[in-house]
C-alpha positions in Angstrom: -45.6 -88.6 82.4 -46.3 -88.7 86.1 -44.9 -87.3 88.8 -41.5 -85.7 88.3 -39.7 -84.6 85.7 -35.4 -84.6 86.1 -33.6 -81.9 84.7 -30.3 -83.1 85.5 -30.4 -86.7 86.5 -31.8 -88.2 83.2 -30.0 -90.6 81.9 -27.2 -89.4 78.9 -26.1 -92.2 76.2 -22.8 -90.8 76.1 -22.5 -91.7 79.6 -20.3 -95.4 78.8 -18.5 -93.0 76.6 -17.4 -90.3 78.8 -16.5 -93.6 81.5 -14.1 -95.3 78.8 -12.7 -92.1 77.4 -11.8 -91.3 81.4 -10.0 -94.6 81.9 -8.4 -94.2 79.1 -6.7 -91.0 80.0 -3.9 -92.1 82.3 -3.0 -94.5 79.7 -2.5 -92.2 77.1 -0.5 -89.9 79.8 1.6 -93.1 80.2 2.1 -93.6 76.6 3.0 -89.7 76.1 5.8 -90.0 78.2 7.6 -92.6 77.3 7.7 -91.6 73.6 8.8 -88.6 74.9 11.5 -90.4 76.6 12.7 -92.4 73.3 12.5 -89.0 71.2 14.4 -86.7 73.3 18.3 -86.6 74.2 18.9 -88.9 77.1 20.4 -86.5 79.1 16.0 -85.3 79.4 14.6 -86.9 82.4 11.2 -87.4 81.4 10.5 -90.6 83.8 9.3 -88.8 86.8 6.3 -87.7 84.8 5.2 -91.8 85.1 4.7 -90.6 88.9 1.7 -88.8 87.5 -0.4 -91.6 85.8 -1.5 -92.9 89.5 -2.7 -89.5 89.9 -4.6 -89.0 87.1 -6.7 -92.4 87.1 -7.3 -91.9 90.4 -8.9 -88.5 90.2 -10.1 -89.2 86.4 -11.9 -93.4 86.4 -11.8 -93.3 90.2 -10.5 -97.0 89.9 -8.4 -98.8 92.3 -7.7 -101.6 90.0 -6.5 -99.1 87.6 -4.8 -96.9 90.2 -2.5 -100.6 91.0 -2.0 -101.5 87.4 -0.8 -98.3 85.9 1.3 -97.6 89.4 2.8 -101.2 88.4 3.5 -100.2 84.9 4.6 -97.0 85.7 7.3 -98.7 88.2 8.6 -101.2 85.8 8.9 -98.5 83.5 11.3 -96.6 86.1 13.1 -99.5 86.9 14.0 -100.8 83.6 17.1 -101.0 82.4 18.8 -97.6 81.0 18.7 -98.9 77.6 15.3 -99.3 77.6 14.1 -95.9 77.3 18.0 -94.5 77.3 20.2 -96.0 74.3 23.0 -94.0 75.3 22.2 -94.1 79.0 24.7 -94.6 82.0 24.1 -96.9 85.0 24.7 -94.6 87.4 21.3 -93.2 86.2 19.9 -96.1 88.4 20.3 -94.3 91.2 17.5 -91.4 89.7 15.5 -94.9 88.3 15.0 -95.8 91.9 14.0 -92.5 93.3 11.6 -92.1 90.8 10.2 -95.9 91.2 9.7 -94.6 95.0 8.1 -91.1 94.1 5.4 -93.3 92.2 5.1 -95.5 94.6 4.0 -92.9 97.2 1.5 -91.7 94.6 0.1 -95.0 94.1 -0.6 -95.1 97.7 -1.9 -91.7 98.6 -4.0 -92.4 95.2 -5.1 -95.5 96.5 -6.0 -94.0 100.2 -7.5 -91.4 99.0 -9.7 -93.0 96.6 -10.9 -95.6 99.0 -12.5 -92.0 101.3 -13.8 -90.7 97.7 -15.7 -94.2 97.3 -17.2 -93.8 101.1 -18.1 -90.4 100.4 -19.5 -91.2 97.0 -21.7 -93.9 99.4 -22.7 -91.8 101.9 -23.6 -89.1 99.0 -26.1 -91.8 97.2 -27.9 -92.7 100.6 -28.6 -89.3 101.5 -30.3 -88.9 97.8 -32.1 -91.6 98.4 -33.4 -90.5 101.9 -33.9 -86.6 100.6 -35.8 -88.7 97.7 -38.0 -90.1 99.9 -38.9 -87.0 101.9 -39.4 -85.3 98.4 -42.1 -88.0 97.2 -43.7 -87.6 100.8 -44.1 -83.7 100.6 -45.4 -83.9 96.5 -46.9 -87.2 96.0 -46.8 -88.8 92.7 -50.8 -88.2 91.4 -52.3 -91.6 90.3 -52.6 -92.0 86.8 -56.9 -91.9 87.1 -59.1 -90.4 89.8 -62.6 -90.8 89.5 -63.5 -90.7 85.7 -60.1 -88.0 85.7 -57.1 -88.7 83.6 -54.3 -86.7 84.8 -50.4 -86.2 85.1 -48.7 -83.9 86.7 -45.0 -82.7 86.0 -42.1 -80.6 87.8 -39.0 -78.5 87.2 -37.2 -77.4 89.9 -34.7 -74.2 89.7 -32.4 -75.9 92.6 -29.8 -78.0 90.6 -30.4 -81.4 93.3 -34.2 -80.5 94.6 -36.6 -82.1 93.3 -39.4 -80.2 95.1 -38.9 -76.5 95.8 -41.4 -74.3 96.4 -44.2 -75.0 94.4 -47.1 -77.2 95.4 -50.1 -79.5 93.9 -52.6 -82.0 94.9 -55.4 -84.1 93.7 -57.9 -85.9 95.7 -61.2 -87.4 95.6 -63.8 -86.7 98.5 -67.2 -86.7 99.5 -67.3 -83.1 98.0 -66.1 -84.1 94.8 -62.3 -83.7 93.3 -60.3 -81.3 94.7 -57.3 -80.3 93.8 -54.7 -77.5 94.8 -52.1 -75.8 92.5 -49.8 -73.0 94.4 -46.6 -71.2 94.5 -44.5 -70.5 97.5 -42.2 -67.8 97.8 -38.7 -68.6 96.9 -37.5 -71.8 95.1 -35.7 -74.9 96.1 -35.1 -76.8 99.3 -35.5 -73.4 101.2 -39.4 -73.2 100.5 -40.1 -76.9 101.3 -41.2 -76.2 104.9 -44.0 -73.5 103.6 -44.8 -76.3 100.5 -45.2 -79.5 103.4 -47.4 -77.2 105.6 -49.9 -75.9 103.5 -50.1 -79.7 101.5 -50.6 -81.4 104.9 -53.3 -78.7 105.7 -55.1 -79.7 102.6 -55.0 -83.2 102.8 -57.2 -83.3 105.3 -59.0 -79.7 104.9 -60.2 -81.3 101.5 -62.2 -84.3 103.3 -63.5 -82.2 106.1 -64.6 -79.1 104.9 -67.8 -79.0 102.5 -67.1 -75.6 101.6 -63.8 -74.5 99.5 -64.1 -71.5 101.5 -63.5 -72.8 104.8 -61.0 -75.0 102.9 -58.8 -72.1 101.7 -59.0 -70.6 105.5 -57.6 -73.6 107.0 -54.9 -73.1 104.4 -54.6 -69.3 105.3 -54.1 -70.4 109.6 -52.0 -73.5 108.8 -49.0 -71.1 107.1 -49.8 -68.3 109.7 -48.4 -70.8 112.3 -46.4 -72.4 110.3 -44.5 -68.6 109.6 -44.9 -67.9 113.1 -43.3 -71.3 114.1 -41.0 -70.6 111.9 -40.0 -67.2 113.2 -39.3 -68.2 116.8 -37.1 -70.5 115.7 -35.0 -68.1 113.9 -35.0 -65.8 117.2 -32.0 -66.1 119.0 -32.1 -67.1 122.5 -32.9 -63.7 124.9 -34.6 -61.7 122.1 -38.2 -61.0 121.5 -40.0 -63.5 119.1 -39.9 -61.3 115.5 -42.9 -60.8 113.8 -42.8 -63.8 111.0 -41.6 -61.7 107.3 -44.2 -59.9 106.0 -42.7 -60.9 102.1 -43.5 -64.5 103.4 -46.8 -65.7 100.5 -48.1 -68.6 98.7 -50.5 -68.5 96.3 -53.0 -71.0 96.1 -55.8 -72.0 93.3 -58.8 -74.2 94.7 -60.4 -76.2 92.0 -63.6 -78.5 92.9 -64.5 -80.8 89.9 -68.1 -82.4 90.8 -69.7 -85.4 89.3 -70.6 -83.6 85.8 -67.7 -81.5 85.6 -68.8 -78.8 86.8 -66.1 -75.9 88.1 -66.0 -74.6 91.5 -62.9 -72.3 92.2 -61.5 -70.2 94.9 -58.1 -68.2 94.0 -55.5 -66.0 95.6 -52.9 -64.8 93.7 -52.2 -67.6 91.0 -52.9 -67.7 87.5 -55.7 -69.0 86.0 -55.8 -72.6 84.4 -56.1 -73.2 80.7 -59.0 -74.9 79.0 -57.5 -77.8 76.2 -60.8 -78.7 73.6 -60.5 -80.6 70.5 -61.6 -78.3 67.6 -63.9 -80.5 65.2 -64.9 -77.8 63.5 -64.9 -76.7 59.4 -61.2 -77.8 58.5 -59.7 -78.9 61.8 -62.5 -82.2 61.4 -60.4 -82.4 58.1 -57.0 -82.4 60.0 -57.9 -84.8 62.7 -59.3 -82.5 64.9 -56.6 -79.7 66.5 -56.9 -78.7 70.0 -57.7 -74.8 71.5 -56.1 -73.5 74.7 -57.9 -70.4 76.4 -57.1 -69.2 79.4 -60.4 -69.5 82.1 -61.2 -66.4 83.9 -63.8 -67.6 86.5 -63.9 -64.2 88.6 -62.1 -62.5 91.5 -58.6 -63.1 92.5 -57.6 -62.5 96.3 -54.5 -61.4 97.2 -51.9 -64.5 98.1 -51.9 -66.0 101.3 -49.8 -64.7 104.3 -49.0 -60.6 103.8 -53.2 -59.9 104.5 -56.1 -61.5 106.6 -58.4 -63.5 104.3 -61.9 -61.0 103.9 -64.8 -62.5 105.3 -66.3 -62.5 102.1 -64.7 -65.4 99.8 -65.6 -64.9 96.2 -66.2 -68.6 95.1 -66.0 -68.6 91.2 -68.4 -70.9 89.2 -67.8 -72.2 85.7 -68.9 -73.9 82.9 -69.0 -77.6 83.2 -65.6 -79.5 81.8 -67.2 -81.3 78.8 -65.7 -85.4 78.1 -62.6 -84.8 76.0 -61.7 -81.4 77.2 -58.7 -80.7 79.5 -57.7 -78.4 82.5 -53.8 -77.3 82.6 -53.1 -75.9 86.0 -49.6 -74.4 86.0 -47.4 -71.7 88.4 -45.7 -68.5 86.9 -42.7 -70.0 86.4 -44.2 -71.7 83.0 -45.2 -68.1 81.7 -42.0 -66.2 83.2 -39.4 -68.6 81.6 -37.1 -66.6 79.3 -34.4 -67.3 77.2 -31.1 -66.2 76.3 -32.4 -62.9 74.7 -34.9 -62.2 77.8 -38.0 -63.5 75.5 -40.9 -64.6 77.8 -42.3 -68.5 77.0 -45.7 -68.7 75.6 -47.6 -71.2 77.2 -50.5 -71.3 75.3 -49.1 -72.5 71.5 -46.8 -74.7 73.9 -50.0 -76.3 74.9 -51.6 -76.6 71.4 -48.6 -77.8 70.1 -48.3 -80.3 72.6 -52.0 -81.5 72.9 -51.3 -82.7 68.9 -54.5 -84.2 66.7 -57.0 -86.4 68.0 -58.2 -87.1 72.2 -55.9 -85.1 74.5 -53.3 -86.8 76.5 -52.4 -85.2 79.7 -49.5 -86.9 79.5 -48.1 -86.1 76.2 -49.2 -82.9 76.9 -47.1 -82.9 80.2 -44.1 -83.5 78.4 -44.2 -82.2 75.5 -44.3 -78.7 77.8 -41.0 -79.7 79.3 -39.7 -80.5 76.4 -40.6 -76.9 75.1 -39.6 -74.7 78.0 -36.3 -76.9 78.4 -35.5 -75.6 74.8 -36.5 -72.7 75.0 -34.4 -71.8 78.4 -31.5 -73.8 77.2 -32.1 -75.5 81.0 -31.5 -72.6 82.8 -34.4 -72.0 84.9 -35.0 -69.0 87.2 -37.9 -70.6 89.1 -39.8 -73.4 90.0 -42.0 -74.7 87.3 -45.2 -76.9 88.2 -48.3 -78.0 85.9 -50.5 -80.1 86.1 -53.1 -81.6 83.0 -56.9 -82.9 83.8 -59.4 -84.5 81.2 -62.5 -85.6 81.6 -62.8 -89.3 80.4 -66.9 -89.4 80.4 -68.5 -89.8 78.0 -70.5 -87.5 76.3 -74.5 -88.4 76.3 
C-alpha cells in the first residue's frame, strides 16, 4: 500500500444498507400511524402525526422525491374520507382533516427548502475535501512504488478525524548523493502542525540535491523551521505589540537516512527513534518454515536533541552502518506506532507487529505497511492519540 492510509473514509459494505434502511424509515413512521389510527377509539386524533413523515425523510434519506411522495401520501391520508381511518367518524371532523392536510403541507415545504440548502452545503462540503485533498498530497507526496533498485511504501494514520496529514513528515528521493530520505515528527497532530510539516519538507526537497553532506542537510532543515517559527510568531502578534519570541515547546524531530549504491547506511538523527532492520531468517528450522523474518531495532550512534528548542552543535555526529544486504528491509516509523495504547493503557509492540506482518518468504513493504495498520487499528480500537507514520524500504539487488 502506498501513500495513505484512511481511517474513516474507507469504504463500509453496509453502506447500501444503512441508505435503504434510512429511506425506509418515514415509511414505516407512516404505516405506524395509521394502524394506530384504525386500532384506537375514533374520538384519538392520531392523523397529525402524518405531518411528521416529511420531516423525518427529509432529515433521515435527505430525498426530495421522497420528501413530495410521502407529503402526498401523507395528505391523501388527511383528506380522506372519515370512514377511512374513522368507522364511526363524524363529518364535521373534516374541518380537523383539512387543518392537518395544511400542517403537512407546510412541512413538506420547509422539508423541501431546507433540503435543497442541505444538498448545497453537502456540495460545497465535497469540493473543499477535494481542494484540502489536494493540498494534503502536495505537502506528503505519495512515494513511487520503486526508486533506484528500492522497493518501498509508505503508510499514514492521522489522530485528526478529516486530516489526512498532521504533523508527521516523510520523504524519499534519489540524488547525486545517493537516496535520501527523511522521517520526522512535528509537535502536535492534525491540521494545526501542517505549516511546521510543509516547511521543513520543502527545505528538504531541495537541501537533498544540493547539499553533499547530510550535515549541512539537517542545518538547512534546523534554519528553515527557525524562520518558519519566527514567521510564524509575528503573525500571531497583534498589531502594536513587540514580535514574541517564537514558543520555545515548538520541535520536530527528524531522522536523515543516506542509502548509497551498495546499501550502505549513512544517518544523521535528532530526537526520533531509530529504524528497524526486517531480514529473512534462513537459518536451522526457519529454512524449514519458508524462511521467517527478524526485526531489530538499529542503533547507529548519537541522537541530538530535536530540532527547534537548541542550536544545532557544530559538531554533527554522522552515524555509519552496516550495508542493507538484497532482501533485507528498513521500517522508519514516528512514536506514535510504539506509544499506541489500548483500552487498558497497554503500549503497542511494534516489533512482533512487524514480524508478523513481514510473513514467510521475500519481504513486502507493502504487506508489511498494512498489515501494521491493520494491527495498531485493532489494537486501539481506532482511537488514536497521535499521528502515526512508517515507512518500509528493501533492497531489490541482488546478492553476488
Amino acid at each position: 500500500m502506498i501513500g495513505t492510509w484512511a481511517v474513516g473514509g474507507a469504504f463500509v459494505p453496509g453502506a447500501r444498507g444503512r441508505r435503504a434502511f434510512t429511506t425506509v424509515i418515514p415509511c414505516l413512521w407512516v404505516l405506524g400511524a395509521l394502524c394506530w389510527e384504525l386500532l384506537t377509539p375514533h374520538d384519538t386524533e392520531v392523523v397529525p402525526l402524518l405531518a411528521a413523515a416529511p420531516a423525518i425523510a427529509c432529515a433521515s434519506s435527505g430525498r426530495r422525491r421522497c420528501i413530495l411522495l410521502l407529503g402526498g401520501a401523507s395528505m391523501l391520508f388527511a383528506l380522506g374520507p372519515p370512514s377511512t381511518l374513522e368507522p364511526d367518524g363524524d363529518v364535521e371532523e373534516s374541518h380537523a382533516s383539512l387543518v392537518s392536510c395544511g400542517a403537512i403541507l407546510a412541512v413538506v415545504v420547509a422539508s423541501y427548502l431546507t433540503n435543497g440548502r442541505r444538498l448545497r452545503l453537502v456540495r460545497e462540503l465535497e469540493q473543499l475535501r477535494a481542494v484540502a485533498a489536494a493540498a494534503q498530497d502536495a505537502v506528503l507526496r505519495p512515494l513511487p512504488a520503486r526508486l533506484d533498485g528500492i522497493e518501498m511504501a509508505a503508510g499514514y494514520l492521522s489522530a485528526s478525524r478529516g486530516a489526512a496529514v498532521g504533523g508527521d513528515l516523510y520523504e524519499v528521493l534519489a540524488t547525486a548523493h545517493g537516496v535520501r530520505l527523511i522521517i520526522g515528527d512535528a509537535r502536535g497532530h492534525g491540521v494545526g502542525a501542517i505549516g511546521t510539516v510543509a516547511a521543513v519538507l520543502g527545505s528538504f526537497r531541495e537541501a537533498a540535491h544540493d547539499e553533499p553532506e547530510l550535515t549541512d542537510v539537517m542545518r538547512r532543515l534546523d534554519r528553515a523551521l527557525q524562520r518558519h517559527l519566527h514567521e510564524r510568531a509575528l503573525g500571531d502578534t497583534p498589531a502594536g505589540e513587540e514580535p514574541r519570541t517564537p514558543v520555545a515547546e515548538e520541535f520536530v524531530t527528524v531522522l536523515l537516512l543516506e542509502m548509497g549504491p551498495d546499501g550502505e547506511l549513512t544517518a544523521l538523527n535528532c530526537g526520533h527513534p531509530w529504524p528497524y532492520l526486517l531480514s529473512e531468517d534462513t537459518t536451522g528450522e526457519a529454512r524449514a518454515r519458508g524462511g521467517e523474518a527478524r526485526a531489530r531495532r538499529l542503533d547507529l550512534g548519537e541522537v541530538l536533541p530535536p530540532l527547534g528548542p537548541f542550536p544545532l552543535p557544530d559538531d554533527l555526529p554522522v552515524a555509519r552502518g552496516a550495508p542493507l544486504q538484497p532482501g533485507d528491509a528498513l521500517v522508519l516509523h514516528t512514536d506514535g506506532a510504539e506509544d499506541a495504547r489500548d483500552a487498558h493503557g497497554t503500549f503497542f509492540e511494534l516489533g512482533p507487529a512487524l514480524v508478523k506482518a513481514a510473513g514467510t518468504g521475500p519481504i513486502v513493504p507493502a504487506a508489511v505497511v498494512d498489515g501494521v495498520r491493520s494491527a495498531v487499528l485493532r489494537h486501539t480500537g481506532g482511537r488514536l492519540a497521535d499521528d502515526i507514520a512508517l515507512l518500509a524500504l528493501r533492497n531489490e539487488t541482488k546478492a553476488g
